[in-house]
C-alpha positions in Angstrom: 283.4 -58.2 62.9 281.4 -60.6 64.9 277.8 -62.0 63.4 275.4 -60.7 65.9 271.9 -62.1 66.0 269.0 -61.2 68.3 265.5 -63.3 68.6 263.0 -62.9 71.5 262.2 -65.9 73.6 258.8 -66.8 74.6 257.3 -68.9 77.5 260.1 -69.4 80.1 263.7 -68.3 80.1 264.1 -72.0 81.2 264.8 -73.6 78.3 267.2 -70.8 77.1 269.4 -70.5 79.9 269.4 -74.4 80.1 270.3 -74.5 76.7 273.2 -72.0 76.0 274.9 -73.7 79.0 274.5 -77.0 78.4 276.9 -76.8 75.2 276.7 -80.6 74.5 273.0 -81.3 75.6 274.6 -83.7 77.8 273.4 -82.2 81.3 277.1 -80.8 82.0 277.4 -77.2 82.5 279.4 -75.0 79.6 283.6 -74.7 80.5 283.5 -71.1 80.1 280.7 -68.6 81.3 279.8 -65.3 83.4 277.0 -63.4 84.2 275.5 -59.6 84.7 273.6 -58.8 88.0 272.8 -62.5 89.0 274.7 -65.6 89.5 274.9 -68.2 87.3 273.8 -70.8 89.6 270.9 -69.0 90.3 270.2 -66.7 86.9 266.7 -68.7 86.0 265.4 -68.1 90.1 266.3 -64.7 89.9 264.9 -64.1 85.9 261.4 -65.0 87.4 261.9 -63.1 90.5 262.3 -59.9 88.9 259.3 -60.8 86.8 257.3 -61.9 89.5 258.2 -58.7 91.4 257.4 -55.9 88.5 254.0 -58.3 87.5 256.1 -58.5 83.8 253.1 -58.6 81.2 253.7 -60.3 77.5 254.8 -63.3 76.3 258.7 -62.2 75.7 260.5 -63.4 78.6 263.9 -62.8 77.4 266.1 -62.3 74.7 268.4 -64.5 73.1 271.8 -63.3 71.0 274.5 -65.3 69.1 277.7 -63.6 68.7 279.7 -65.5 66.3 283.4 -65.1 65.9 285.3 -65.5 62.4 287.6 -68.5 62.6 290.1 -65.7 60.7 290.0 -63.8 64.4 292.8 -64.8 66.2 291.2 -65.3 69.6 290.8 -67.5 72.8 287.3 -68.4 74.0 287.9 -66.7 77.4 288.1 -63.4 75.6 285.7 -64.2 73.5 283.8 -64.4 77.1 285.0 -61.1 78.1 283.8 -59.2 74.8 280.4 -60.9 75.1 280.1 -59.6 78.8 281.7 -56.2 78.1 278.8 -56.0 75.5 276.4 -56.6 77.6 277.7 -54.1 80.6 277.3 -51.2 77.6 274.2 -51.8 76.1 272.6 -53.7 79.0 274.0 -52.4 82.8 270.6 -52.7 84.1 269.6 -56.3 83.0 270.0 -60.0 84.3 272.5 -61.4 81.7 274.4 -64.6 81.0 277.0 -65.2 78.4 278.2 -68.5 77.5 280.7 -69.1 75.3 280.8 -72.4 73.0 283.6 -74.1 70.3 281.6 -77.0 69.1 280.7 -75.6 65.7 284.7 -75.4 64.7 284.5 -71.7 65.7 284.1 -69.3 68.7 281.0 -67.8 69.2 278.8 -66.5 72.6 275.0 -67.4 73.4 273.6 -64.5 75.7 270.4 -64.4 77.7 268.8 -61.5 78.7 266.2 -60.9 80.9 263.0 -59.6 79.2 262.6 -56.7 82.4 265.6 -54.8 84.2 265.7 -54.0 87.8 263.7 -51.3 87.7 260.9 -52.9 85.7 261.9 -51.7 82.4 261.4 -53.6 79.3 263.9 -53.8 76.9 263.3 -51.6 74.0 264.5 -53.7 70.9 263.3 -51.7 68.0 265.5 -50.9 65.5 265.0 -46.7 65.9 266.4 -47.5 69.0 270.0 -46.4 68.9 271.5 -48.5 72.2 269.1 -51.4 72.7 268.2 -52.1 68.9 269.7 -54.1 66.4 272.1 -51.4 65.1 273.4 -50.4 68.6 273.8 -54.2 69.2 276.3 -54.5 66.2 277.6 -51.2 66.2 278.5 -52.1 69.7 280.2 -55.4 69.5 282.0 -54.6 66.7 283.9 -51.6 68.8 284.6 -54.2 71.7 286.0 -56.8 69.7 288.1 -54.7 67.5 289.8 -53.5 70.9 290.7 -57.5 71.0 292.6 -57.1 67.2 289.2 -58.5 65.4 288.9 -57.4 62.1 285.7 -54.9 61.4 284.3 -55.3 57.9 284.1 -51.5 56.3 280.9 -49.7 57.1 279.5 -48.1 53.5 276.3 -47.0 52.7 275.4 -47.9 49.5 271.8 -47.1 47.5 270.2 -49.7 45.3 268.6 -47.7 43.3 271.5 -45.2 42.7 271.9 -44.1 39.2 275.3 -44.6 40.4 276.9 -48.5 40.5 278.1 -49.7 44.1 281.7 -49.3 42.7 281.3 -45.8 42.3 279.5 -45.5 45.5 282.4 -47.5 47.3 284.9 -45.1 45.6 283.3 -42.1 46.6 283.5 -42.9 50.1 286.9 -44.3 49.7 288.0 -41.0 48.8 286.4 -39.0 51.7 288.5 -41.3 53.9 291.7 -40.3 52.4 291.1 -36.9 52.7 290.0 -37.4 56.1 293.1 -39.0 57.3 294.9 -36.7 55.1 292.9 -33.5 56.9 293.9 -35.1 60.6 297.4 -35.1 59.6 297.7 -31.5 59.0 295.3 -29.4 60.8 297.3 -29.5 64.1 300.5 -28.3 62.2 299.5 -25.6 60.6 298.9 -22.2 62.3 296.1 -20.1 59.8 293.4 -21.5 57.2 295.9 -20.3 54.2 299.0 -22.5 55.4 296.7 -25.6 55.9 295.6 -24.7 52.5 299.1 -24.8 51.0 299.8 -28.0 53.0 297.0 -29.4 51.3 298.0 -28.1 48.1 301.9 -29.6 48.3 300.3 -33.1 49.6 299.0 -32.9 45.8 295.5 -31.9 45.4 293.7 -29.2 44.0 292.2 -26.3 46.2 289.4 -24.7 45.4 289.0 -21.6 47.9 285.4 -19.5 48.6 282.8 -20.1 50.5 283.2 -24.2 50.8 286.6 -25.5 50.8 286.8 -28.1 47.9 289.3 -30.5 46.8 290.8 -33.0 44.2 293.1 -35.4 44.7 295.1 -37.0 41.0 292.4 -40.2 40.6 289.2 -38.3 41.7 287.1 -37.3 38.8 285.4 -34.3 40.7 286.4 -32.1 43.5 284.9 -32.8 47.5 283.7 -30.3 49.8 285.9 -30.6 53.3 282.6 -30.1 54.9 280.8 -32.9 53.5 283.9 -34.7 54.8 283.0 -33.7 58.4 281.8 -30.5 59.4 284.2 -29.6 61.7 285.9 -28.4 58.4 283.4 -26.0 57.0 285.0 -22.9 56.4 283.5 -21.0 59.6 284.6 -23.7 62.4 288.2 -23.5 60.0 288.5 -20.1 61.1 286.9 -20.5 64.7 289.8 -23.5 65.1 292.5 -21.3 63.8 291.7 -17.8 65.9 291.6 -19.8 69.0 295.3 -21.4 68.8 297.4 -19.9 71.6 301.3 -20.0 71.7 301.4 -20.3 68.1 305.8 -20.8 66.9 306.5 -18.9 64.0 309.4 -20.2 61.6 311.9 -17.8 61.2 312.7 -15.6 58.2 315.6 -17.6 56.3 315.9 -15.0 53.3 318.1 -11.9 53.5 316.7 -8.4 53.1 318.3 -6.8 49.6 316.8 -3.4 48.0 313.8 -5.1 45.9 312.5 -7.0 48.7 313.5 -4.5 51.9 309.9 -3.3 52.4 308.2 -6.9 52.2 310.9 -7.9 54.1 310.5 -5.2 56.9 306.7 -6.5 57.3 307.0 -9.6 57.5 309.8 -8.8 60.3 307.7 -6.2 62.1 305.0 -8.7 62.1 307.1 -11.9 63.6 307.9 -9.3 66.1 305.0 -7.9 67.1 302.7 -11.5 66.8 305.1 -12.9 69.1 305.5 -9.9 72.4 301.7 -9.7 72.2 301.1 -13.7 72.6 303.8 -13.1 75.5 301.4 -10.2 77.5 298.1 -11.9 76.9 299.9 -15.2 78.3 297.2 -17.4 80.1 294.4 -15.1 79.4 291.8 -15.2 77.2 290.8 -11.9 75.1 288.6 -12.2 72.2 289.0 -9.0 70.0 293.1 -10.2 70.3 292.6 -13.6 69.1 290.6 -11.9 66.0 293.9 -9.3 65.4 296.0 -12.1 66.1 294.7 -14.3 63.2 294.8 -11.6 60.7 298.9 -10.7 61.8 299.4 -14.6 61.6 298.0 -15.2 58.1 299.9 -11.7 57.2 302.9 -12.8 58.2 302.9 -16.3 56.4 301.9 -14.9 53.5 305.0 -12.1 53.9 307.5 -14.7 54.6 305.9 -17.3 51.7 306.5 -14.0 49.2 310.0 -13.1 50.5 310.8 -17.0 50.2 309.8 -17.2 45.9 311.1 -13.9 45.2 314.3 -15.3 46.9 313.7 -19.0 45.3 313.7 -17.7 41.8 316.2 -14.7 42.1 314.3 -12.5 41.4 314.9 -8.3 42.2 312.8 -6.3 39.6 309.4 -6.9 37.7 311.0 -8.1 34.8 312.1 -10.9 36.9 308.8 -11.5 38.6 306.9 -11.6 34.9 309.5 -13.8 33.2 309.1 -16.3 35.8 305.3 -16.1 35.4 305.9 -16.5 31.8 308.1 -19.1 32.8 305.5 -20.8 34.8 302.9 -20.7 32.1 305.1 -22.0 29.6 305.9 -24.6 31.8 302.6 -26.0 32.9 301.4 -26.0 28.9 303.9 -28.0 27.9 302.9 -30.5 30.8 299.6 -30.5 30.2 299.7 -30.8 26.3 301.8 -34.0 27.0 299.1 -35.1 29.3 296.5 -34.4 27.1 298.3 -36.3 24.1 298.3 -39.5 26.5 295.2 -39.0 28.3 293.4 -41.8 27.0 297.0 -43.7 27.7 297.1 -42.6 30.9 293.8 -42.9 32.0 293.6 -46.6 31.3 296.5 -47.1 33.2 295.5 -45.0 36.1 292.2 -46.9 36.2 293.3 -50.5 35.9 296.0 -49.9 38.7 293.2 -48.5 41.1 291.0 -51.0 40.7 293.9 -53.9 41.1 294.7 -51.5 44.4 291.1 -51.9 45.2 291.1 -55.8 44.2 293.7 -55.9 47.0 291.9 -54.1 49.7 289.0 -56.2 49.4 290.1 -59.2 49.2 290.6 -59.4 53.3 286.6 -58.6 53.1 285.8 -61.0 50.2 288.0 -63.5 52.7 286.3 -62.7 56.3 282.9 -62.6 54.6 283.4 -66.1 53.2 284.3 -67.4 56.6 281.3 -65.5 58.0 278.8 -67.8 55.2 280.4 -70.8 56.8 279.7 -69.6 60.3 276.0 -68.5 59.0 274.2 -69.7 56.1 271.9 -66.7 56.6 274.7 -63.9 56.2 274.4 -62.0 53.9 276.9 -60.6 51.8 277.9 -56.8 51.7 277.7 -54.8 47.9 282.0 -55.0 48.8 281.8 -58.8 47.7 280.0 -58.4 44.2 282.3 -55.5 43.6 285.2 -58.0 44.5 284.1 -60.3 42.1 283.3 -57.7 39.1 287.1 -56.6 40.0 287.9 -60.0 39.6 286.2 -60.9 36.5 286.9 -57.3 34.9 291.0 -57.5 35.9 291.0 -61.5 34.9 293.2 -61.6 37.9 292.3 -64.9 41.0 294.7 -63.8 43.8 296.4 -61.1 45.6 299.3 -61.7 44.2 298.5 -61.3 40.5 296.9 -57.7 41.6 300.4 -56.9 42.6 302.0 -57.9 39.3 299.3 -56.5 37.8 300.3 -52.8 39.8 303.9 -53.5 39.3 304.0 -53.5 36.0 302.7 -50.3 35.3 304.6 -48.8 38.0 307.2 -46.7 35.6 304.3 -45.2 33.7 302.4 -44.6 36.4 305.4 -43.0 38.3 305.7 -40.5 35.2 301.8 -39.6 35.0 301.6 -38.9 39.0 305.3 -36.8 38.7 303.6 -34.8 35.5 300.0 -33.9 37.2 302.3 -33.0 40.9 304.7 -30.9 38.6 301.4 -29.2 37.6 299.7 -28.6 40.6 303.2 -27.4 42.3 303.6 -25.2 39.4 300.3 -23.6 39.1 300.8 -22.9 42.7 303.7 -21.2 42.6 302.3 -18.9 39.5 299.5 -18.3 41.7 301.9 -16.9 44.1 304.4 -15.0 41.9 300.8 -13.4 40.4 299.9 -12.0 44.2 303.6 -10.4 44.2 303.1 -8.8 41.0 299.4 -7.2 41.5 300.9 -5.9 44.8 304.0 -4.6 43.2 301.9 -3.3 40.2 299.2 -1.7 42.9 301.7 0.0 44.6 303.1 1.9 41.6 302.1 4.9 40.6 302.1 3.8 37.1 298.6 2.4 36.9 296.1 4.4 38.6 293.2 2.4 36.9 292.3 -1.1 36.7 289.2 -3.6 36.3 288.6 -6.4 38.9 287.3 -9.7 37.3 286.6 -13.4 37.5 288.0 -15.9 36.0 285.4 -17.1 34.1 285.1 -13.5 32.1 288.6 -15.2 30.6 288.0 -16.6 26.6 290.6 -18.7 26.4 289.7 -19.6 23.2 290.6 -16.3 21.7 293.4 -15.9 24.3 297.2 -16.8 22.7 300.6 -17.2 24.6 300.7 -13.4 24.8 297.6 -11.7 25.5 294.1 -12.7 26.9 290.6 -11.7 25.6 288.6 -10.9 28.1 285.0 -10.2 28.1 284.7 -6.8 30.3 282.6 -7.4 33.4 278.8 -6.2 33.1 279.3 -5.5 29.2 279.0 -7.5 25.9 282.6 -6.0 24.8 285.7 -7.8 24.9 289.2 -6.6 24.9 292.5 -7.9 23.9 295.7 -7.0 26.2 298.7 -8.4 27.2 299.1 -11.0 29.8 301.7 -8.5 31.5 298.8 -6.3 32.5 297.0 -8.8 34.1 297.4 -10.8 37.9 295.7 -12.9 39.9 295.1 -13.1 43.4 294.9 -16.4 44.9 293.1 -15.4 48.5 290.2 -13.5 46.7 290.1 -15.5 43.5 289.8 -12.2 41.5 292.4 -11.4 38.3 292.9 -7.5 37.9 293.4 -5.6 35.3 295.9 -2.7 35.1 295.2 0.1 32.5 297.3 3.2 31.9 295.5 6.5 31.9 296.2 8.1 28.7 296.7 4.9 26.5 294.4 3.7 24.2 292.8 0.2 24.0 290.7 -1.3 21.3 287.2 -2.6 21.7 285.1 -5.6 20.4 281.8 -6.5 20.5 280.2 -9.5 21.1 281.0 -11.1 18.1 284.5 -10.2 18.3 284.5 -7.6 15.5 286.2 -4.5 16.3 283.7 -1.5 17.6 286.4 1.4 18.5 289.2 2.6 20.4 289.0 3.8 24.4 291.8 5.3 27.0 292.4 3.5 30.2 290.7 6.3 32.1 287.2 5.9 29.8 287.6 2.1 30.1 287.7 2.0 34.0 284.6 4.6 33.9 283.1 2.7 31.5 282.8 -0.6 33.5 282.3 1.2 37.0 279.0 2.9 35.2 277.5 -0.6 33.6 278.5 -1.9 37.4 275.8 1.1 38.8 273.0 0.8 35.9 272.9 -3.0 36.4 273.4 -2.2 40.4 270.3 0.4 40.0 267.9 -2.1 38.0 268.3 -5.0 40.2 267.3 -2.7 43.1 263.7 -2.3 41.8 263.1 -6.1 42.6 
């Protein structure tokens, strides 16, 4: 990341071009040099002549800038040259430029003139709101040349002063968006509907939160991040845009064998391989909107077939019995885990933190190391909120090289190993549960056995009152709560919505807000009952 530095010139572009190529102020010309539209045997004749021509007005006759190269950058002066001139091609085109390039401060760094006035009478527009000729473009600029030339570009955070949050947490924050990022890029293009980029994400180890924004949490982040935040490209309405438009899609083929339990999923998913791909073959080079709509709905049909044939095949399983033991199973499972995690948290989490931040230590010491080079270049640069972060690291970690960071990481790596194994064998469990709950509320929907059931939210679960067995639930638009078995009960991961099955003629019990029993009601009543607290609240909200 080349120092750049801009100062106007004032009374005659003489002395400046005079001076940045006489490198030794000994009257001999500068080895290496080149120009923009002028020569440099004639630049200072041809300066005045343009300024003569357009009657130039002001006391800014041109402009001088220092490019400074880190001694760390490994290289020669006559690209150095061609950086400082392809800088000045982009921001400049129009302007009378000379770039000289000098060694005699024990590193490599350009002087540039630029005429005040372009060849078309234009002044050059230097504030900073400017995005091309201003300071910012100026930087922004040079640094994208010279890191085509294997420089090395210092990070570009923001950071707020007056945050209520440090700059560590700042520099985390945005150290996490570009993991995700690069974690995003390296799927998207795979996957071939929004619900298989989903479960990509989910298997690459974060948490997926599903709705209107797309949110996620990786193992070390305390909170989740919205994709969209993360660039907008992956709100959830471009997400679906990207995903209708996808022609010549390839659809993995059905591995699992068709048996008796799972003949009619298996059928579907069949009949829908089939049919997705003769249709892609007729509407071959054309472009027909309403099909790319049907053929988006098929696609995300069919992957979510085949991904319910594949776990009813994974876990052997060819009744309902089978499907709720494995949920039990699942559940079982992912309580044990997290009682374990919850026993070491505090453990963990100290171990989890000091690794991170000798991980961070690590990646900025090549900042703390180019910036230091940079104050021996400048005695005017200023150091980035990275290096004061470096140096709390530092301090906080007791911990003076590179090296010792590593040791540091190494040591911990067993435990560490075991905490990120524990919190994956979560997430991959509580994603399969998730799945094995969509079978069962499909094969429990399709029965005739329960004609009635509730649709709620999560949150409408008390898991405080909830056991192993059964979950309390506080009925949706009531104060009541009822008790019933977790067998009665799925979840469907698409809509985020549990459901709850009730058999007509049974009877359940009922308790009040205070959880003291209030009375007995059928399945029938209880369905009715809900539906007609849905319509009064429904009917008063109206009259707003």
């Amino acid at each position: 990341m080349p120092i750049t530095k801009r100062d106007a010139h004032y009374g005659s572009p003489k002395e400046l071009i005079n001076y940045i190529l006489d490198e030794k102020h000994d009257g001999e010309k500068v080895g290496i040099a080149s120009s923009l539209n002028c020569n440099l045997e004639t630049a200072l004749t041809e300066y005045l002549d343009i300024q003569k021509k357009f009657d130039m007005k002001g006391r800014r006759v041109a402009y001088h800038i220092i490019q400074s190269f880190s001694p760390k950058d490994d290289i020669t002066p006559e690209q150095a040259n061609e950086i400082g001139k392809k800088l000045c091609e982009e921001l400049y085109p129009d302007f009378q430029c000379v770039i000289s390039t000098h060694t005699d401060k024990g590193h490599i760094h350009n002087h540039i003139s630029i005429n005040a006035i372009n060849l078309n009478g234009r002044k050059l527009e230097d504030r900073l709101s400017n995005e091309k000729e201003g300071l910012y473009g100026l930087s922004d600029t040079s640094d994208k040349i010279a890191a085509e030339y294997g420089c090395y570009i210092m990070p570009r955070k923001t950071y707020l002063k007056d945050a209520k949050k440090d700059f560590y947490y700042q520099y985390k924050e945005q150290s996490f968006k570009e993991k995700i990022q690069t974690d995003l890029e390296s799927i998207i293009y795979k996957c071939n509907s929004l619900e298989e980029f989903l479960d990509e994400l989910s298997i690459m180890g974060y948490k997926v939160k599903r709705g209107k924004h797309i949110a996620v949490k990786s193992i070390s982040m305390e909170r989740f991040a919205r994709i969209s935040t993360i660039d907008g490209k992956y709100s959830v309405q471009n997400l679906y845009k990207f995903f209708k438009s996808k022609n010549d899609i390839k659809l993995l083929g059905i591995k699992v064998e068709q048996n008796e339990f799972n003949s009619i999923l298996w059928q579907k998913a069949n009949e829908s391989k089939i049919a997705i791909e003769k249709s892609q073959l007729s509407a071959m080079g054309k472009v027909y909107t309403e099909y790319q709509k049907t053929k988006y709905q098929e696609v995300k049909r069919f992957y979510q077939l085949k991904q319910q044939l594949e776990y009813l095949d994974k876990y052997n399983i060819n009744s309902f019995d089978d499907i709720e033991r494995q949920i039990e199973l699942k559940r079982s499972q992912i309580k044990s885990i997290n009682i374990d995690l919850k026993k070491h948290k505090k453990e963990y989490d100290e171990i989890v933190s000091k690794t991170e931040k000798a991980q961070d230590y690590i990646q900025l010491y090549k900042v703390y190391e180019y910036a230091m080079s940079y104050k021996e270049v400048d005695t005017d640069y200023k150091f980035p909120p990275e290096i004061q972060i470096f140096l709390n690291l530092q301090k906080e970690l007791n911990i003076h090289s590179v090296d010792e960071a590593k040791n540091l990481i190494k040591a911990s790596r067993s435990e560490r190993i075991e905490i990120n194994e524990k919190k994956k064998q979560v997430l991959e469990l509580q994603r399969e549960l998730n799945h094995l709950d969509t079978i069962k509320e499909e094969k429990l929907t399709n029965s005739n056995l329960f004609i009635h059931n509730i649709k709620f939210g999560g949150n409408r679960i008390d898991y405080n009152l909830s056991d192993d067995d059964k979950f309390c639930i506080n009925l949706p638009y009531t104060k009541e709560k009822i008790y019933i078995s977790k067998k009665f009960i799925a979840y469907n991961e698409k809509y985020q919505y549990y459901t709850l099955f009730l058999v007509d003629d049974k009877d359940y019990e009922i308790y009040s807000e205070d959880n003291q029993k209030i009375g007995n009601i059928t399945g029938t009543e209880l369905e009715k009952y809900v539906l007609d607290k849905k319509k009064e609240i429904d009917k008063m909200y109206s009259q707003f």
